[in-house]
Structure formats: structure tokens, C-alpha cells
C-alpha positions as CSV (number, residue, x, y, z in Angstrom):
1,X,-46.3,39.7,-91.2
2,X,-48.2,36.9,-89.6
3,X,-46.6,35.7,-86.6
4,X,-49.4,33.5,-84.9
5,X,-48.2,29.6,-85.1
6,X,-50.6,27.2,-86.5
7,X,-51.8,24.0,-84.1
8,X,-50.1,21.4,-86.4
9,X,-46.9,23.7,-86.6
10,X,-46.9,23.8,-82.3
11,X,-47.7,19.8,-82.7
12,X,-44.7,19.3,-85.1
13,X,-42.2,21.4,-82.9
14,X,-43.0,19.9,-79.8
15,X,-42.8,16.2,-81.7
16,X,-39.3,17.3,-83.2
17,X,-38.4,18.5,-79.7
18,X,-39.1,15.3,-78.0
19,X,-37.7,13.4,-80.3
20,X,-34.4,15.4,-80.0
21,X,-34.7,15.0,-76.2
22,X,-34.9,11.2,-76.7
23,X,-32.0,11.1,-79.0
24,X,-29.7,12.8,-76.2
25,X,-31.2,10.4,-73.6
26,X,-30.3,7.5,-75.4
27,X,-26.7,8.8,-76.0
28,X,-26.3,9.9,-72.6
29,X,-25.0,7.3,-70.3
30,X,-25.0,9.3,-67.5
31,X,-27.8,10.1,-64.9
32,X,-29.2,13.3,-66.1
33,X,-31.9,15.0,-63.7
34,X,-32.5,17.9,-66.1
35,X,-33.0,15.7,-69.2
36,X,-35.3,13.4,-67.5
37,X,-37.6,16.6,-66.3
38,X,-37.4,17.8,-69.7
39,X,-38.3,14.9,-71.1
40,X,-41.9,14.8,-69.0
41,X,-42.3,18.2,-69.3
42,X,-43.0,17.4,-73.1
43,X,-44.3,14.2,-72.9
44,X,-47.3,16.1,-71.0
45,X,-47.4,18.9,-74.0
46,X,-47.6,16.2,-76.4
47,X,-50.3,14.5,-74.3
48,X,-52.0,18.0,-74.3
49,X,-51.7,18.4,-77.9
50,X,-53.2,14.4,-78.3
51,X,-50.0,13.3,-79.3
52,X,-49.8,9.8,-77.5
53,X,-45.5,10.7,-76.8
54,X,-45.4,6.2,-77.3
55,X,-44.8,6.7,-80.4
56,X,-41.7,8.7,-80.6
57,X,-40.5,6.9,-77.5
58,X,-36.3,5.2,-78.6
């Protein structure tokens, strides 16, 4: 069984990833330290991948 992840499959994770992290950030109202260094943390993968992260921005 082939386990190796294709580059648009990594590119689509990390996309759904951020996109999840921005969907808790806008429904948290509270100062959240973790979320926001999650939220860079991907935003530099997708930048990596050349995903400009604008795009999936809330």
C-alpha cells in the first residue's frame, strides 16, 4: 500500500487546516495565544507550499 502523500494532497490539508483554524478564530471571542501561533505556523506552510494564505483569510 502506497502511503507517500501527493504535493496537491499536502496543499489541500494544510488549506482545509487553515481554514478550520480561521473558522475557530472568528468564533472565538476570547484572546487565544495558542490559536494565534497556530494560525502563523500554517500561514508560513501555505506560504511554503505557494499558497498566498490571503485568500482563505475570514
Amino acid at each position: 500500500m502506497e502511503a507517500d502523500m501527493t504535493l496537491d494532497e499536502l496543499k489541500q490539508i494544510t488549506i482545509d487546516y487553515y481554514v478550520n483554524l480561521q473558522r475557530i478564530k472568528k468564533a472565538d471571542t476570547a484572546n487565544n495565544p495558542e490559536l494565534a501561533y497556530q494560525l502563523k505556523i500554517y500561514k508560513n506552510k501555505l506560504s511554503s507550499l505557494g499558497i498566498p494564505s490571503e485568500e482563505y483569510e475570514m
